[in-house]
N, C-alpha and C positions, 0 to 999 in steps of 0.2 A: 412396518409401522407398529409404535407399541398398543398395549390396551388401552391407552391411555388417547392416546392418537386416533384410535379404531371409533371411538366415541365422539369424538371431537364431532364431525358433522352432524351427528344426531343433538347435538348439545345446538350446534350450528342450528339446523332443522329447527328446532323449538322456538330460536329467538326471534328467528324469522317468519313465527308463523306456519310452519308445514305440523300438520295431527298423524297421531299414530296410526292412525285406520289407511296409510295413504302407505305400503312397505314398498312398492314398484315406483313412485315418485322419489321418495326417499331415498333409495339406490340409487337411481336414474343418475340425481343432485351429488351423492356420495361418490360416484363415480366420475362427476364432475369435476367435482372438487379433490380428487385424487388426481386427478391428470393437471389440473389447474396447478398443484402443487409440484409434482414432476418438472412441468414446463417453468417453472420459477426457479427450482432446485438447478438445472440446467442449463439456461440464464446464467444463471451466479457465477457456476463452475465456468462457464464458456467465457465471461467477461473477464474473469479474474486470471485463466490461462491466457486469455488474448494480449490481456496487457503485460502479462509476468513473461511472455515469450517476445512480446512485440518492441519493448524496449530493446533486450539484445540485440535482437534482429535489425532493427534501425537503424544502432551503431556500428553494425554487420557493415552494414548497407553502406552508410558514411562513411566507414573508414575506406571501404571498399575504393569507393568513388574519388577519392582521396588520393588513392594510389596510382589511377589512372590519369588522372589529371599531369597536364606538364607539370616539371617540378617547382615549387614555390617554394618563399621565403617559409620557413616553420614549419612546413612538410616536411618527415621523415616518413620513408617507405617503410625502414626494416619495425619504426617503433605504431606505424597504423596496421603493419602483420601482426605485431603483437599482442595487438588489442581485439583485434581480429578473432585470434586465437583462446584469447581469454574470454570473448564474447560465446564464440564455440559451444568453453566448458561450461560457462556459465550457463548457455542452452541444457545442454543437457543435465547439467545439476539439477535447474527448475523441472526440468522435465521427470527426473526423477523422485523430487521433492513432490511433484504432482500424484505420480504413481503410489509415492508413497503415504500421500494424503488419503488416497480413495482406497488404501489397506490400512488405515489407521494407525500409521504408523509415522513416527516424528524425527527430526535428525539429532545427533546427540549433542550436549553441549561441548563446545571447546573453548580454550584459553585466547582471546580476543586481544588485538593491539588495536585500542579505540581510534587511533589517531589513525593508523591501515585501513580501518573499515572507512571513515570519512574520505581517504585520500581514495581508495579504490570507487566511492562511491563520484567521485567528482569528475575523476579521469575518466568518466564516463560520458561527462558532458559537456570538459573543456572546449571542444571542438566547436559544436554549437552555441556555446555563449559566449563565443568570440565572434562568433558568425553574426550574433546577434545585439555584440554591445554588450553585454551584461556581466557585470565581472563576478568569479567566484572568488573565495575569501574563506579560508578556515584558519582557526585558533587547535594549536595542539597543548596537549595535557601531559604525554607520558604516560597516561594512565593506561590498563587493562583489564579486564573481566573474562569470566569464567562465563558463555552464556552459548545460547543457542545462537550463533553466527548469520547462517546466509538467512535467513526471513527479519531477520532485524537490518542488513546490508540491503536487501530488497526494500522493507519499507524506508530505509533511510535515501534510495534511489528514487522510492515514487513519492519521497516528499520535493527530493530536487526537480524531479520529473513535473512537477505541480509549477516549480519556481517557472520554467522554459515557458508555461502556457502564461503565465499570470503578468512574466514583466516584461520589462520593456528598455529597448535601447539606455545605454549610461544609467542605468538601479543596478541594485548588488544582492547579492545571494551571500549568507555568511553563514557555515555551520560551527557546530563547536561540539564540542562531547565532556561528558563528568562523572564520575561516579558520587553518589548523594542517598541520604535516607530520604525519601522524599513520601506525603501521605498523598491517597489517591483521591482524586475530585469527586463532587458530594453524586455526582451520576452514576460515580463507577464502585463506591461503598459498597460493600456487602457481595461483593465480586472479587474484588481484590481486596488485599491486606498491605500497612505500608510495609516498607522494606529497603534496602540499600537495591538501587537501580541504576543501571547505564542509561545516565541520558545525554540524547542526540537532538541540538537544538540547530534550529533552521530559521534564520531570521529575512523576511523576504523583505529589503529597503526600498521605502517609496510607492509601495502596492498594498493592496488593501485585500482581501478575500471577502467575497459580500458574504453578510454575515448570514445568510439564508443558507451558505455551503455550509459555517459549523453548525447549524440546528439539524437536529436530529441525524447526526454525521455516519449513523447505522440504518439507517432506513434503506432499504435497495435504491441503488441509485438508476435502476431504470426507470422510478415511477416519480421519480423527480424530474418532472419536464418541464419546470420554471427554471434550470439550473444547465450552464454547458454541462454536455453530458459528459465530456473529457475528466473537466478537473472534478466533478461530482463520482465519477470510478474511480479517480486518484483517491480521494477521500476515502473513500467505499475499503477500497482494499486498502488502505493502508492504516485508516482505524478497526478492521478486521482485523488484518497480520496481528494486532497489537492487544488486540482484545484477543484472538487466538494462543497466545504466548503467555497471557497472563500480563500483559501491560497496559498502556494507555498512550493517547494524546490528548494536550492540552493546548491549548491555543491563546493568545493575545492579539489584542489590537491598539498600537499607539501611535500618534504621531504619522500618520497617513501608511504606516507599516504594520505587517503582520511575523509574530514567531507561532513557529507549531515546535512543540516539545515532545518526543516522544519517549515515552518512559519502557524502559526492556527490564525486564529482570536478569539479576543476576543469580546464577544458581552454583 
């Protein structure tokens, strides 16, 4: 903890009321408030690993169950091993992405084919939202960027991952992607600067996000217990990822439909 941190309770202490003449209650509280912080710090990390692992693993699972099943119409065995297989690496990339969070260390940028990250991002969920009614739908561009890849693939996954909770039989899901100079919303001022960005738009048709999910879309989503707590850690991590990266989300509401936009830098 810095110095800066180290005083925090005693600043605390003051407001609340606790006098200097009291150093054994003050600890006490200090000490409280140290573990109090631990136990939220660890929280975070544990929901945001659960979710960043437990997608893969889902589609692990489904493809799985897939292959065991008699053969049906649209079933390929060799092409649900495959996905299998890329679910795997993808395990273990997060998991190394993890490792390499908690050494503070980042992955490096590479040359992106924006249209690849959307298609890789979908074929992740075709399965399901046939299962489900729900059609998917992307717009390709051609375009490419220079960026930090799998954490922007990932949040571009837990926005579709958001879609699967939120809709419903016959609605639609449509991503698209662009490269844009785009300026950053009046929330995120002074955090970030505008810039040419890769954006990844997500249009969820016919569904609404109550607007109580986009307020205060940073706040821990365990202490929001007016809100599923599902699509409330979709939000969580995935306006994290974005604020981690140096980007944003921004969100609309029209016509009984919702877009979330998410802005990635290009570096």
């Amino acid at each position: 903890m810095t110095e800066e941190g180290s005083r925090s309770p005693t600043v605390m202490f003051a407001a609340a009321g606790f006098q200097a003449g009291a150093p054994t209650a003050q600890a006490e509280v200090a000490e409280l408030l140290r573990h109090a912080e631990r136990r939220i710090a660890m929280n975070r990390v544990a929901a945001v690993l659960a979710h960043a692992l437990g997608t893969p693993l889902n589609v692990i699972s489904g493809r799985a169950a897939l292959i065991a099943r008699p053969p049906k119409q649209g079933l390929d065995a060799v092409q649900n091993a495959a996905v299998i297989e890329r679910q795997v690496e993808a395990l273990a990339s997060r998991i190394q992405r993890a490792l390499d969070f908690l050494r503070g260390a980042r992955p490096p940028p590479e040359e992106c084919n924006l249209d690849e990250l959307i298609a890789q991002a979908l074929e992740i969920y075709t399965p399901l939202a046939k299962q489900r009614g729900i059609t998917l739908e992307r717009a390709t561009s051609g375009l490419s960027a220079r960026l930090i890849r799998l954490p922007a693939l990932q949040a571009v996954t837990d926005l579709l991952s958001l879609g699967m909770l939120i809709m419903k039989s016959g609605q639609r899901i449509a991503l698209a992607a662009e490269r844009k100079h785009v300026e950053p919303p009046a929330s995120e001022r002074g955090r970030v600067v505008a810039g040419e960005m890769a954006c990844f738009s997500v249009h969820y048709q016919g569904a609404e996000l109550a607007p109580e999910l986009l307020q205060n879309p940073h706040e821990p989503w365990e202490v929001r217990a007016d809100l599923d707590a599902d699509s409330a850690l979709l939000l969580s991590v995935c306006f994290g990822l974005a604020r981690e990266y140096s980007g944003w989300i921004t969100a609309e509401r029209a016509d009984s439909s919702t877009s979330l936009v998410l802005c990635w830098p290009i570096v």
